[in-house]
Every structure is written in C-alpha cells, then in structure tokens.
N, C-alpha and C positions, 0 to 999 in steps of 0.2 A: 764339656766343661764350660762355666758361665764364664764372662766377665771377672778379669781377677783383678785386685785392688792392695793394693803396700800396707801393710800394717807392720805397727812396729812396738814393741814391748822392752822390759824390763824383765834380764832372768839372771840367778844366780852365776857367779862364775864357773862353778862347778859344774855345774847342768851343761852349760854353753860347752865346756872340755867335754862333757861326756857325750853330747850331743855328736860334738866334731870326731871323735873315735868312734863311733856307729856305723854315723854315714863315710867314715875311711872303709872300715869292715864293712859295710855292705855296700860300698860304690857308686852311696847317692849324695844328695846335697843335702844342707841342713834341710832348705825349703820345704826339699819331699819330706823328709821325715817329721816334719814341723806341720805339716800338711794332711800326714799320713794322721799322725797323733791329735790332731783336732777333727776330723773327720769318725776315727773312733772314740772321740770323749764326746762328739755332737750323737752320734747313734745311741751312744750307752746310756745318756740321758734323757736322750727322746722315748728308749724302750724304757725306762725307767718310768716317766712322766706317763705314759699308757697305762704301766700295770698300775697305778698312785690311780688315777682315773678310773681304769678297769673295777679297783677295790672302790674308790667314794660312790659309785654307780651301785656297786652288789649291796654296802651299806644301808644307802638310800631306801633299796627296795629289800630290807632287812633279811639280805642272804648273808650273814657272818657269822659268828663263834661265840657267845657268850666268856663273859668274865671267866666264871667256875668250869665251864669245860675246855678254856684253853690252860687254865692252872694245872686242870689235870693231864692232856698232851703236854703238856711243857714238864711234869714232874716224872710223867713215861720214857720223854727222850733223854735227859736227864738221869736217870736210873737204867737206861739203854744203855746211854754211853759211858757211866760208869764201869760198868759188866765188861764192856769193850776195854778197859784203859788197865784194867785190875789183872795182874798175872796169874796163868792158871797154874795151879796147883801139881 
C-alpha cells in the first residue's frame, strides 16, 4: 500500500447510518469500507475507459456496425425478447 493521505467529503446522512450498520455486520471500519468501495468504482471506470478506447480505436480503422445493420440486430433482440416475456399458451 502507497502512502495514504486524509480526505474528507460530504455524504448523505442516511448513507453515513447505512455505512455505519455494514461495517457493524461485517466487523470493519467505515474507512475499509470506504476504501473498499473507491477502489471498486476506480477499476469499474478504468475498465470502462479501456473498452470506450478499445471501440474509438476499431472505429478509427472502420471495424463497426453500420446504422441499417444494427437497426436490424436491435429489432431481432427486441422480437427475441418479446417471445421470452409472452406466456405460453
């Protein structure tokens, strides 16, 4: 672990109780849990920002979908998932 450093914020009060019953049930402090939950919003956005990247890259070198053939995958899943939602007879 690097260097850690005080940061301090503004949060709901509701959050802060719910916070504080968590870390009661799971027998940590808020910090960990405050720690834990910025750590998985820093990943979840860094693989985010990759695949955003990944795609302006295929773009670029015009490996993507056209308009008309994703209207038509999108009208397939769509009529997919109708069939799925529709009670059988």
């Amino acid at each position: 672990m690097g260097a850690q450093k005080t940061v301090s914020f503004r949060m709901d009060a509701g959050k802060v109780e719910a916070l504080d019953e968590l870390a009661a049930q799971t027998r940590r402090d808020r910090t960990f849990l405050l720690n834990e939950a910025v750590d998985a919003w820093l990943d979840l956005h860094s693989y985010q920002q990759r695949l955003v990247e990944a795609g302006m890259k295929a773009a670029e070198e015009g490996r993507f979908v056209d308009n008309t053939e994703m209207r038509k995958r999108l009208a397939g899943l769509k009529k997919a998932a109708s069939k799925k939602r529709s009670p059988k007879a």
